[in-house]
N, C-alpha and C positions, 0 to 999 in steps of 0.2 A: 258795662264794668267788666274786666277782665279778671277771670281769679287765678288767684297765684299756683293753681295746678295748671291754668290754661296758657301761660305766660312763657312763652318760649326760654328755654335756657340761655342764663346768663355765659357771654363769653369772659374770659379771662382778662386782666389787661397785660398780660405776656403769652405773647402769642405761642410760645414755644410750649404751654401748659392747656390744658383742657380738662375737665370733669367729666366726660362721655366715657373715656378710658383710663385706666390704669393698669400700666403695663408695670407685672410683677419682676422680681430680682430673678425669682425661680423659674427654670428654664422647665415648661411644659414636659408632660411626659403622659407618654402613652396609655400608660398604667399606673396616671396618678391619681392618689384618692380623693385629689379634691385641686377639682380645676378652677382659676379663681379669674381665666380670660374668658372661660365660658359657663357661667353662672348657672346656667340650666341643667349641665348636669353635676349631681351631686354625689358620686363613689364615696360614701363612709361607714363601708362596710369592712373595709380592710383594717388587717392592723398595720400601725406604722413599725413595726418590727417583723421585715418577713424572714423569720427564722429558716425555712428550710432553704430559700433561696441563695442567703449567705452560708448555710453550713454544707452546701452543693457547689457555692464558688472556693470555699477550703477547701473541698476535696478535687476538685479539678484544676484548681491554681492555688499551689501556693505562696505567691505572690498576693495576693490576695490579703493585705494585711487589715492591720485592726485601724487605720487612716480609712479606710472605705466604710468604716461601722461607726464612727463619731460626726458622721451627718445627721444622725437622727439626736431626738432630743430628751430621749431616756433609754436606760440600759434593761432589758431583758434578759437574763442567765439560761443558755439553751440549755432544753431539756433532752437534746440527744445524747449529750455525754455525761450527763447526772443521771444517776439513780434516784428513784425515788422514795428511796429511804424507809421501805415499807418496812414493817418488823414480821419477816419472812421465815419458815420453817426451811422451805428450799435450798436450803444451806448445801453447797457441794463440801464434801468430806475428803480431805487427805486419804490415798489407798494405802491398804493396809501396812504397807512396807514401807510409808514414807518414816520419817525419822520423831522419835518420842515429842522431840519439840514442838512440831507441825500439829502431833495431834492434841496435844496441850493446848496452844495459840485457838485453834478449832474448836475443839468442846470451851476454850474460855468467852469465846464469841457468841457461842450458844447461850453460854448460862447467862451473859449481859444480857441477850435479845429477850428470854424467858424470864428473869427478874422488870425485865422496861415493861413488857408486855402484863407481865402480876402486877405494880404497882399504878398500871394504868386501867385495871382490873378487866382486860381484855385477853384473849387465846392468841396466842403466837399463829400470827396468820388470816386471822379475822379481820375484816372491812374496818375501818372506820367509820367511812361517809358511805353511805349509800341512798340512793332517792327510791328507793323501795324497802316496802315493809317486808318484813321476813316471813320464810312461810309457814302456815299455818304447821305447828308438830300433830305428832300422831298420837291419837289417842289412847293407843293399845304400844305399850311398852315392852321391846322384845327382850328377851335375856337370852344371850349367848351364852355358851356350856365353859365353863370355867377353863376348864382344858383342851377348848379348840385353838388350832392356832391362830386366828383372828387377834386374842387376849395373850398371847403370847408372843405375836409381834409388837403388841401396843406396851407393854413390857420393856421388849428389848427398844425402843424407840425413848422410853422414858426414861431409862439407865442410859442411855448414852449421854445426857446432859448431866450428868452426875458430874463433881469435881475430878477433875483426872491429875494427881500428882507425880511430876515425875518420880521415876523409879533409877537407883542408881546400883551401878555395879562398877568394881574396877577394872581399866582395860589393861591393867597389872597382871600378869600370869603370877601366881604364888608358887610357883614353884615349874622351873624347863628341866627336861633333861635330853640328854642325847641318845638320838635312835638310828645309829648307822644303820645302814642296810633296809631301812624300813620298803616297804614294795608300795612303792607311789599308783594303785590298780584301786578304783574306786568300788567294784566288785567283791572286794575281799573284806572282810572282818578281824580284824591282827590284833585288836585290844580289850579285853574285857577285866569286868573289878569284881570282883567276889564282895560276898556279905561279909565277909570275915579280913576286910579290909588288904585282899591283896590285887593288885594289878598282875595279869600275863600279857606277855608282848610278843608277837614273833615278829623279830629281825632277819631275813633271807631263809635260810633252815634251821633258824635257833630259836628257840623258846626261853625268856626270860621270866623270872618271878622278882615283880619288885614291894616288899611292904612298906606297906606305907604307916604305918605305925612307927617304924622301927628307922627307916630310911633303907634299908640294907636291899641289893639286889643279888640276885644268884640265878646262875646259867641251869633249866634244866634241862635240858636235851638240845642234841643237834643229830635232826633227822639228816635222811640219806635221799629223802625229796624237801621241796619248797614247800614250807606251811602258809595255808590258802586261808585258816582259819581255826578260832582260839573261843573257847566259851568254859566259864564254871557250871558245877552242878547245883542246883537250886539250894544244900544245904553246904556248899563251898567245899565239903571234899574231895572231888573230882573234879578232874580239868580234862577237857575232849582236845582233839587237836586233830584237824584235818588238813589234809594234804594233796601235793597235786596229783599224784598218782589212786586217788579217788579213797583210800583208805583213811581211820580214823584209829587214833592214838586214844586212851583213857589212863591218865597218871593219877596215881596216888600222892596228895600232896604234902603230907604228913610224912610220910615214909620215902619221898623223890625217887617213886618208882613205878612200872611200867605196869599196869596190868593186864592190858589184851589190847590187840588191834583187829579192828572190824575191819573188813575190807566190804566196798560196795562190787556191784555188780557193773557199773558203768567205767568205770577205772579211769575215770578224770577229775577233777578238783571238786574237793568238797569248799563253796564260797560259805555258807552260810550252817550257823546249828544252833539249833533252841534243846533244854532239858527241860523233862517234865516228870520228876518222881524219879522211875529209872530207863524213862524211854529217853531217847537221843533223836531228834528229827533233823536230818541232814541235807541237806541242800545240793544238788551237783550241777556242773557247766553245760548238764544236757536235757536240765527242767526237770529232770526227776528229782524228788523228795524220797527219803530212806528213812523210814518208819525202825529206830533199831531198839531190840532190847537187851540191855547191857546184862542182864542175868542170865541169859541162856547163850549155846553153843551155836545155834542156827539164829543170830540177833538179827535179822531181817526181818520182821511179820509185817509189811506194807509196802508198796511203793505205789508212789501217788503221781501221774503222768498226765497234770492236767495245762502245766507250764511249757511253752516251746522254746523260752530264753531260759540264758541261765539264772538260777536262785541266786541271788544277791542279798535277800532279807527273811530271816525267819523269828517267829516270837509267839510262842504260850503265854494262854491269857494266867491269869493269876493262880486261877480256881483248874487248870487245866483244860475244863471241858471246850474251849476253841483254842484255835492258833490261825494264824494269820499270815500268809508266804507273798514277798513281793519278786517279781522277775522281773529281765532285760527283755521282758517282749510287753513292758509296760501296764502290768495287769497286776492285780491284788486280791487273791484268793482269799477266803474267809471259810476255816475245813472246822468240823466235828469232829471231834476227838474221836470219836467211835465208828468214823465212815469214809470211805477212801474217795464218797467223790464233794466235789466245794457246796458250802450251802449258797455263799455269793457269789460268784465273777463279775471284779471291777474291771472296769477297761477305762474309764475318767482320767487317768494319766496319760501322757502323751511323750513318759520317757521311764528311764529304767525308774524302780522302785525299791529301791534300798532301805528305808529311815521305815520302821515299824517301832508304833510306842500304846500298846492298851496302858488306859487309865489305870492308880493302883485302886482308888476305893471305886468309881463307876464303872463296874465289868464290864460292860456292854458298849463302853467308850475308846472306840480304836483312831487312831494318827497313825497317816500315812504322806509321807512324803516323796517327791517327785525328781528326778535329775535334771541336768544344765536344762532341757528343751521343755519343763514341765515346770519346774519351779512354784508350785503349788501345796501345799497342806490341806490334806480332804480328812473329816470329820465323821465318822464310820459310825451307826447303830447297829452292830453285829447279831441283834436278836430280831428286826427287821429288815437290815439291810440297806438301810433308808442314810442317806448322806446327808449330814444333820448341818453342817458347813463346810466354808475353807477360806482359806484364809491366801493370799497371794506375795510371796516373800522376795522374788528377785533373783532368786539366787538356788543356785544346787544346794540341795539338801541330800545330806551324809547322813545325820543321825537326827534322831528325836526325844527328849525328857521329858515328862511330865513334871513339874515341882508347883507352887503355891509360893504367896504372898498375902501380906495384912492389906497391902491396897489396891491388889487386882483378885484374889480369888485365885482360882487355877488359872494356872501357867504353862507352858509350852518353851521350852528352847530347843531350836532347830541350830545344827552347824551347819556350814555354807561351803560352797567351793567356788567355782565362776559365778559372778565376777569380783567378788571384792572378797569374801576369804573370810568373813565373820562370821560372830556367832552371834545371833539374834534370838530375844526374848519376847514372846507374844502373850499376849491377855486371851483366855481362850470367852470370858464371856465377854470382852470389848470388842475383839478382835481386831486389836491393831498390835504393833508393836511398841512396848513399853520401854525395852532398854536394850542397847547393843554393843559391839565391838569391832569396831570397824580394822581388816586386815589382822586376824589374831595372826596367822602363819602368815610369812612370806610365799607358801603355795597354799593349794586347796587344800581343805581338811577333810582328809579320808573317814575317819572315824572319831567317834568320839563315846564317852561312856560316865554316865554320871557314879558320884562315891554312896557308900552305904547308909554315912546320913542325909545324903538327899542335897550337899550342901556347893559339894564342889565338881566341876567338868572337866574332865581329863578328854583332850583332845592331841590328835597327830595328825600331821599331816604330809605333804611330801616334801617341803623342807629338814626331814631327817629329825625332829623337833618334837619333844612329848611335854605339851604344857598343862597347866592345873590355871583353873578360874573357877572363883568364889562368885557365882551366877544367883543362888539361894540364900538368903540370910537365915530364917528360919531352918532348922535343923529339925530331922525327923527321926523318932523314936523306933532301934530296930526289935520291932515285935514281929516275933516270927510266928506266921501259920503253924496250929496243930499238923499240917502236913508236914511242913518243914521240918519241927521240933523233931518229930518221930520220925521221918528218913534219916537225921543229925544221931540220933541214939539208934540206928538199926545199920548205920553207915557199914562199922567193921563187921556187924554179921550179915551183910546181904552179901553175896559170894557174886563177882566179877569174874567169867569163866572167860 
């Protein structure tokens, strides 16, 4: 009896068909997962989706269309060009000078990632899935010292997701006026504002007083050289005026009269001058600083020779006891009041240094800003020395303010020269830029000088051009220093020889 496993195969009765073979549609391949003319081997290891092979035939043909990718019989979404959507801290941050919007959009991205991440009651950055247990904690619990800076970057890390609202100013000047003659020289100081609410100007060898109270301007003087440089004296009676032939002017402003001219020793342009009580510290084009005293005959008692560029910026701290000199040889001295040689030498800049601003209520808090090849804001600890930050703006920096706001804390406005001619408001504890004004002058803005209440910026530049921007909404109360008061009431008896 034959059994039907023993029984030869039946043939077909059309000869053109047989059951020993089946010959498929699909044309064999070399590197197919599953050969079906050769049963014995069994490749089902692959996926039928070979993702990097097709996102290697885009990159090298693109002709390579999406007809070559509907052979297969489900759609995989490649993962080379998705993200994976982690809820990441690794956030890249807009620099500092990009535009208020930028850093808005930024911190608004943060604070979705950090609320996703809270209401999933996970840390921004933390694993989800992980196939390992976590490792054992420590038993012994360390405590960092409250005031290392460890806990004071974890701080500044935490405030930057804070709500950041714009900040609005108008790019309205409140007020132009016209400045023929102005001397387009970014080394010179032509404009300062008394506490007593007056503007001086010098125009080519003329000295202007304009009140701003009142509107009214009036011509005082027209030297016999080129005035290089204009400052008040801390209680607004006095106005200094140095000039190119290295000497200095001290007017009486109340009486528009002349009271003595110091001459320096170097006999070239005084760029720069700070007051302090009744010293005068001057500045000249040959890195000396002139230590003068306006009450005596021989007003010289210093010169300080630690600059080899010329002074471009000088500025006493509030309290007197420092002051602070920037020069064209790129460097930012930081002197004691009582000692001719620096307690710091900065060299961090990498252009002249013009823009000096100490904080009014943080003594020890100095800004220093950089020209066109430096374009920098460096953040000075002047009782350590220690460069506390900086901030990077773009642009030439002229001048520097300190002012405040309800939704940044202290503030910073820098005016600008190349390239764009603004004037920019920074967050000094965000450090970004909050608000700005894009092209205030049709040229660079040589100087610029905030008002007595703190509220408005008188800037000029080399378009001829003296404009007013309301940069501070808050307005500050002018309380004067017991020093101040009492130089104010000893004015007309301290004897100008």
């Amino acid at each position: 009896m034959t059994s039907v496993f023993d029984s030869p195969p039946r043939l077909s009765s059309n000869p053109s068909r047989t059951n020993l073979s089946y010959q498929s549609p699909i044309r064999e391949k070399s590197n197919s997962t599953l050969s079906l003319t050769s049963p014995t081997r069994l490749n089902v290891v692959h996926s039928d989706w070979d993702n990097s092979t097709i996102h290697n035939n885009l990159k090298k043909n693109p002709s390579f269309t999406s007809n070559n990718l509907t052979k297969t019989d489900r759609f995989i979404p490649s993962r080379y060009s998705s993200s994976n959507n982690r809820v990441s801290q690794n956030d890249s941050l807009p620099p500092p000078n990009a535009s208020p919007s930028a850093h808005i959009k930024a911190r608004s991205q943060i604070i979705y990632k950090q609320s996703v991440a809270d209401a999933c009651g996970l840390e921004v950055g933390q694993r989800i899935l992980q196939y390992q247990p976590l490792p054992p904690q420590s038993k012994h619990c360390v405590q960092l010292n409250q005031n290392s800076q460890f806990n004071k970057n974890s701080r500044s890390v935490k405030s930057t997701i804070d709500p950041i609202r714009s900040r609005k100013i108008s790019s309205n000047p409140e007020r132009v006026l016209d400045a023929p003659g102005f001397i387009d020289d970014f080394y010179l100081n032509l404009i300062t504002w008394s506490s007593d609410n007056y503007l001086a100007i010098a125009l080519d060898n003329s000295c202007y007083i304009w009140n701003a109270s009142s509107g009214e301007v009036a011509l005082l003087t027209e030297c016999d050289f080129g005035i290089s440089s204009v400052r008040w004296s801390e209680d607004s009676s006095y106005l200094s005026i140095g000039k190119d032939d290295g000497s200095i002017e001290i007017w009486d402003i109340e009486t528009s009269s002349k009271l003595r001219t110091m001459k320096t020793q170097a006999g070239i342009r005084i760029g720069a001058q700070s007051w302090s009580n009744h010293l005068v510290s001057a500045g000249a084009k040959s890195g000396e600083i002139f230590i003068n005293d306006v009450r005596i005959k021989n007003h010289i008692t210093d010169v300080l020779k630690n600059h080899v560029g010329e002074i471009c910026g000088l500025e006493y701290r509030k309290d007197g006891s420092q002051f602070a000199s920037g020069s064209n040889d790129n460097t930012v001295c930081i002197w004691d009041s009582r000692s001719s040689i620096p307690q710091f030498t900065k060299t961090t800049h990498t252009a002249a240094v013009k823009a000096l601003a100490w904080h009014p209520e943080m003594n020890s808090l100095l800004a220093t800003g950089g020209g066109s090849s430096d374009k920098q804001i460096h953040f000075w600890n002047t009782t350590t020395g220690a460069r506390v930050n900086t901030i990077y703006t773009g642009s030439q920096i002229s001048s520097l303010h300190w002012g405040s706001s309800t939704s940044f804390g202290n503030e910073i406005v820098a005016t600008g020269g190349y390239p764009n001619n603004c004037i920019s408001v920074y967050s000094y504890d965000y450090k970004i830029k909050v608000a700005e004004i894009e092209n205030a002058h049709d040229s660079r803005i040589i100087s610029g000088n905030i008002s007595p209440d703190g509220s408005i910026l008188a800037t000029v530049g080399g378009d001829e051009n003296l404009k007013f921007f309301k940069v501070f909404n808050n307005t500050k109360k002018l309380e004067q220093s017991s020093t101040i008061a009492n130089g104010k009431n000893m004015s007309k008896i301290m004897t100008i020889r």
